[in-house]
VMD Tcl script that draws the C-alpha trace (Angstrom):
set ca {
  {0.00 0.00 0.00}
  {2.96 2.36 0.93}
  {4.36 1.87 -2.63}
  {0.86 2.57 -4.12}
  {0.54 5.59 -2.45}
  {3.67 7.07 -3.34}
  {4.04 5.89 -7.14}
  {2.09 8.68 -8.45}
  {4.36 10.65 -7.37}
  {7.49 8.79 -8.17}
  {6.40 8.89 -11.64}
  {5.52 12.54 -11.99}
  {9.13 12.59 -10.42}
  {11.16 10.34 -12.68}
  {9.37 11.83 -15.68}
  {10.17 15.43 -14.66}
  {13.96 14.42 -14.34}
  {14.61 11.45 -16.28}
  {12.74 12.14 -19.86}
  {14.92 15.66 -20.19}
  {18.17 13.68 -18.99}
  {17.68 11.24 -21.91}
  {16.70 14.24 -24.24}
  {19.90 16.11 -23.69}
  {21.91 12.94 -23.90}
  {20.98 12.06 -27.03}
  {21.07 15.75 -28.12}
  {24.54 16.03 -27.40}
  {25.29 13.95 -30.09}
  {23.82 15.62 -32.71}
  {24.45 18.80 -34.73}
  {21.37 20.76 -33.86}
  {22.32 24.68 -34.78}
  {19.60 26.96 -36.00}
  {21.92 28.88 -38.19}
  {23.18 25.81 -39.92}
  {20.73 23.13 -40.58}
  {19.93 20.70 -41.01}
  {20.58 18.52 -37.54}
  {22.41 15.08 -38.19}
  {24.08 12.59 -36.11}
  {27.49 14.49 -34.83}
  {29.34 11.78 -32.53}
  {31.98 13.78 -30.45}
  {31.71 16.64 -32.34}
  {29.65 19.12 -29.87}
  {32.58 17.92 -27.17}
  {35.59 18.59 -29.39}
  {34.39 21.75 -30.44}
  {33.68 22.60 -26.49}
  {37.24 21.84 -25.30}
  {38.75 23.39 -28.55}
  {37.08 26.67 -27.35}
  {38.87 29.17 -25.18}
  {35.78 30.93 -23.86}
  {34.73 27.31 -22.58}
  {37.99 25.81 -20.90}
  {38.46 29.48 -19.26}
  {34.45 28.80 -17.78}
  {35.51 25.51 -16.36}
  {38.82 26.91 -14.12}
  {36.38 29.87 -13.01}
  {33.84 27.43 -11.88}
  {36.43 25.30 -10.12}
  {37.08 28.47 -8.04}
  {33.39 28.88 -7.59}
  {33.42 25.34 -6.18}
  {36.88 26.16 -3.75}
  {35.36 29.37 -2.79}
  {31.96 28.13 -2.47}
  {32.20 25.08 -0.55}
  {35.04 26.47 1.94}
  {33.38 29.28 2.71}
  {30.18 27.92 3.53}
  {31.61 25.27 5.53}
  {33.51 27.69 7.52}
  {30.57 30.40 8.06}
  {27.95 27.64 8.31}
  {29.65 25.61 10.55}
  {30.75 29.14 12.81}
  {26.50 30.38 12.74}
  {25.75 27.00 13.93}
  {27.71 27.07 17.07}
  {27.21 30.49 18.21}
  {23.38 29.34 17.76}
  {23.75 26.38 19.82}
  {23.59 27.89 22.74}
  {20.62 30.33 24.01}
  {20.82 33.19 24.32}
  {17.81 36.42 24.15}
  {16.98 37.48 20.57}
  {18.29 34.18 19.36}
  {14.74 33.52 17.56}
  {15.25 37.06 16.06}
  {19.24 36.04 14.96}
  {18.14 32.88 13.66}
  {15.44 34.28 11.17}
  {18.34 36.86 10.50}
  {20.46 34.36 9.33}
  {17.77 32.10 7.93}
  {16.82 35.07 5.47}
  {18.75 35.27 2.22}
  {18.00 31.36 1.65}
  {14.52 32.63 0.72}
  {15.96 34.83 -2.11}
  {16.21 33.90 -5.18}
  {18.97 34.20 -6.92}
  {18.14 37.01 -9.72}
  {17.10 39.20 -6.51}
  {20.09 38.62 -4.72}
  {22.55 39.51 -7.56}
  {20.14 42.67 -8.08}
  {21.03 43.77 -4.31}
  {24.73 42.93 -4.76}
  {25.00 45.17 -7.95}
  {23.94 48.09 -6.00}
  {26.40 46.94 -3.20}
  {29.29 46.65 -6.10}
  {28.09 49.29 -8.06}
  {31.50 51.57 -9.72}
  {29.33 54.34 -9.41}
  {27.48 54.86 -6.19}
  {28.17 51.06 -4.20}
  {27.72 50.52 -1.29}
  {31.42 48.73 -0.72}
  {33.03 51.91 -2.52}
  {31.29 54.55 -0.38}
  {32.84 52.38 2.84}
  {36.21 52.04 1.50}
  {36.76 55.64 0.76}
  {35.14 57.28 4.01}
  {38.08 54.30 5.70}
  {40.46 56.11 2.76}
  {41.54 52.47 1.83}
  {41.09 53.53 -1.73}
  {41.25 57.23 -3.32}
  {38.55 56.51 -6.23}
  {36.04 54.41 -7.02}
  {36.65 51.08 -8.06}
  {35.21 48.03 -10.25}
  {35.06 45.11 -8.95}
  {33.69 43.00 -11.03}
  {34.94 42.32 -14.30}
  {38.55 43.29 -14.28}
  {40.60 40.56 -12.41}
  {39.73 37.11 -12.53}
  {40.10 35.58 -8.74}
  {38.59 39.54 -7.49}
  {35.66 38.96 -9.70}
  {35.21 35.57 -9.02}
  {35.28 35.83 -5.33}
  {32.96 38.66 -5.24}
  {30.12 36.92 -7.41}
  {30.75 33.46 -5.12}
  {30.34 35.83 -2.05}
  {26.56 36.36 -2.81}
  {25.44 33.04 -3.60}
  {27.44 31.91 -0.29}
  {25.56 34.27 0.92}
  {22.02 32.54 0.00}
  {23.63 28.95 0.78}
  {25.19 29.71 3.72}
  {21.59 29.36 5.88}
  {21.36 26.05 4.99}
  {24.32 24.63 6.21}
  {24.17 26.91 9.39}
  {20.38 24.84 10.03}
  {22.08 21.21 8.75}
  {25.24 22.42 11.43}
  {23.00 23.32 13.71}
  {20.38 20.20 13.19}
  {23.62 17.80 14.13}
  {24.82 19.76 17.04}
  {21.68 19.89 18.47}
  {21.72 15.89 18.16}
  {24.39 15.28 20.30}
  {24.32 14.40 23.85}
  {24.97 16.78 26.73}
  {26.73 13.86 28.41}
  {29.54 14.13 26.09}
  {30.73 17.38 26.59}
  {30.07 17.41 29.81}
  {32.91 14.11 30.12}
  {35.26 15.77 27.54}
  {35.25 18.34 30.39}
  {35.23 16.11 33.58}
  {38.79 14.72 31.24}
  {40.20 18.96 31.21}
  {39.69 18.99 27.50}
  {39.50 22.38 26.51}
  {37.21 24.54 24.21}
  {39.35 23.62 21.38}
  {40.13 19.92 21.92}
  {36.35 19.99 22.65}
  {35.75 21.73 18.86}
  {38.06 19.26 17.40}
  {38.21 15.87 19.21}
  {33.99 16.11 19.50}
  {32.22 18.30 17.73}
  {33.33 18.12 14.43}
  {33.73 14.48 14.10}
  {30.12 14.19 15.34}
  {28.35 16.04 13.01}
  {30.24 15.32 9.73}
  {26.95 13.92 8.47}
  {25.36 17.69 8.15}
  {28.43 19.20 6.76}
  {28.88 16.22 4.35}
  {25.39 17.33 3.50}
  {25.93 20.88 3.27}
  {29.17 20.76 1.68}
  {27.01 18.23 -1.02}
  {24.51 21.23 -1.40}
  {27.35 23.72 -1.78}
  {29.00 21.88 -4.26}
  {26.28 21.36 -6.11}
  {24.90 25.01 -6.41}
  {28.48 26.12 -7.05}
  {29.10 23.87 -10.03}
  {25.96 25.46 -11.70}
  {25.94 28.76 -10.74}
  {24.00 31.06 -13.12}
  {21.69 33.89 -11.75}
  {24.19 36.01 -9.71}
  {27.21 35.36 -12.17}
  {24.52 36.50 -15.02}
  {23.42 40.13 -13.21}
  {27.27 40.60 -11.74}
  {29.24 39.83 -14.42}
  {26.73 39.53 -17.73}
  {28.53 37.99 -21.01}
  {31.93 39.03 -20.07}
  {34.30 35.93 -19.52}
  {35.83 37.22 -16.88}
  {33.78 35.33 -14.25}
  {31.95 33.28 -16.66}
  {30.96 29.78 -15.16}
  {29.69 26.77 -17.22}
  {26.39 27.32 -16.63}
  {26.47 31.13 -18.15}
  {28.51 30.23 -20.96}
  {25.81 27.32 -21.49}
  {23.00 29.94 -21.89}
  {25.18 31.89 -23.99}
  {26.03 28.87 -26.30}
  {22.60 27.82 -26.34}
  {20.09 31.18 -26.91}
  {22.50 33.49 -27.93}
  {24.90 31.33 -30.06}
  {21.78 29.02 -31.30}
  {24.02 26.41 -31.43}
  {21.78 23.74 -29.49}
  {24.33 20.52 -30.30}
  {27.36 22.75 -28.07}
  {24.74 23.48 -25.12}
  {23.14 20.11 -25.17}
  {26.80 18.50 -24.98}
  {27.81 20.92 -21.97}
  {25.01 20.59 -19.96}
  {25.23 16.68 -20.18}
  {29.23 17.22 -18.90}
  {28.07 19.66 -16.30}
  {25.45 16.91 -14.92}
  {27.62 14.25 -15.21}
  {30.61 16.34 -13.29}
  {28.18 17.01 -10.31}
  {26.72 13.79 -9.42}
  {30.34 12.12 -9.88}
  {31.88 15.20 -7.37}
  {28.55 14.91 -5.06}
  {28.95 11.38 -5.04}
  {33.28 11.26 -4.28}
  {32.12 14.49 -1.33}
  {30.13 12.39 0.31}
  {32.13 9.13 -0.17}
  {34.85 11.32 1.60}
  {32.76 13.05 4.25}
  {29.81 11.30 5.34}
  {30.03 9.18 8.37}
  {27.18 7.11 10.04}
  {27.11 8.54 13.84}
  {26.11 6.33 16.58}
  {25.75 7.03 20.39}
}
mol new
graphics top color blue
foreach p $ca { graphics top sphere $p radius 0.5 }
foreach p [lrange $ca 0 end-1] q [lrange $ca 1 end] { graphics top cylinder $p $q radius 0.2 }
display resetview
């Protein structure tokens, strides 16, 4: 009965995801370009011409600093939220929707806000930098230096992601027993030893999660690196230069063929993150 009850949905489910996953595999095979019909059979051809393409292999080292910046910094910041929220304190309620905020952004909206913030003109960041006279004119950030305009675009979507691993840090904290610190202290282990030796071992499964989610939304960033950084190729990741290949470039075939490596790239790195981090915790 279970399975009866749930098989609608699994189908609605498997048809939502699988039938465009077998779509764009086939597709990626074929020469499908409006501006050069008509489509045939293409073999490797959409792949060669994507790694033969400058634009393209500079997308793929920006997004593997979108991944390093991504990841690490949520981590860090998710993993520092979730144990200054551990313990309770007055306005914590008010802190914790705070913090819990930008997840319910989306993504256009946040890069909107940031533009203002990084904005040549009248920012937000340039306006603080010269009142502290640690710069004499306004600057741009984005779009001039590669690792500057990189880190500033991962910034936001960390950002947005960063609530979610702060709840998952939080969620696995909040799981373990009181009894265990408590010993660890009985033993002299200090507030370090206790971080170390304790709490992070214990709640590796919710930062293998969250660093599963960040990895994820990192390898196929689009809406913040699309309002911060537009067409240039500067900050490009895959995903951008995917839209651009695809509904600018009308060249179908190349987009099919990079969104199948993009997909396949993800679930082999989600798969090897959580092969590496995730461990089953028993008390």
């Amino acid at each position: 009965m279970g399975y009866a009850m749930v098989a609608p949905l699994l189908v609605f489910i498997l048809a939502l995801a699988l039938y465009p996953t077998v779509l764009t595999t086939i597709d990626a095979f074929m020469h499908i370009d409006a501006l050069s019909p008509p489509n045939h059979f293409a073999g490797f051809g959409n792949f060669t011409a994507i790694f033969s393409n400058p634009e393209i292999r500079q997308s793929f080292e920006n997004t593997g600093w979108y991944v390093l910046f991504g990841v690490g910094l949520t981590l860090v910041l998710g993993t520092a939220f979730g144990l200054l929220l551990q313990r309770r304190f007055r306005g914590r309620g008010v802190v914790l929707a705070i913090v819990i905020l930008p997840w319910a952004l989306p993504g256009v909206v946040e890069g909107v806000i940031w533009s203002w913030i990084y904005d040549p003109t009248f920012g937000v960041l340039n306006s603080i930098l010269k009142s502290l006279h640690l710069v004499s004119q306004y600057q741009l950030f984005i779009g001039t230096r590669q690792i500057e305009s990189i880190l500033l675009t991962s910034l936001v979507q960390v950002w947005q992601i960063t609530p979610l691993a702060t709840l998952l840090v939080l969620a696995s904290l909040q799981s373990i027993p009181g009894e265990v610190y408590e010993a660890a202290r009985v033993d002299g282990a200090g507030w370090w030893q206790v971080i170390r030796r304790i709490t992070l071992p214990l709640i590796r499964p919710g930062l293998a999660i969250a660093a599963v989610e960040a990895l994820v939304l990192s390898l196929n960033i689009f809406d913040q690196v699309y309002v911060l950084n537009a067409g240039a190729t500067t900050a490009s990741s895959v995903m951008s230069v995917t839209y651009f290949t695809t509904f600018q470039g009308l060249n179908f075939g190349q987009g099919y063929a990079l969104s199948l490596l993009a997909t396949v790239v993800t679930v082999v790195l989600s798969l090897g993150a959580l092969k590496l981090l995730y461990r089953k915790i028993t008390f």
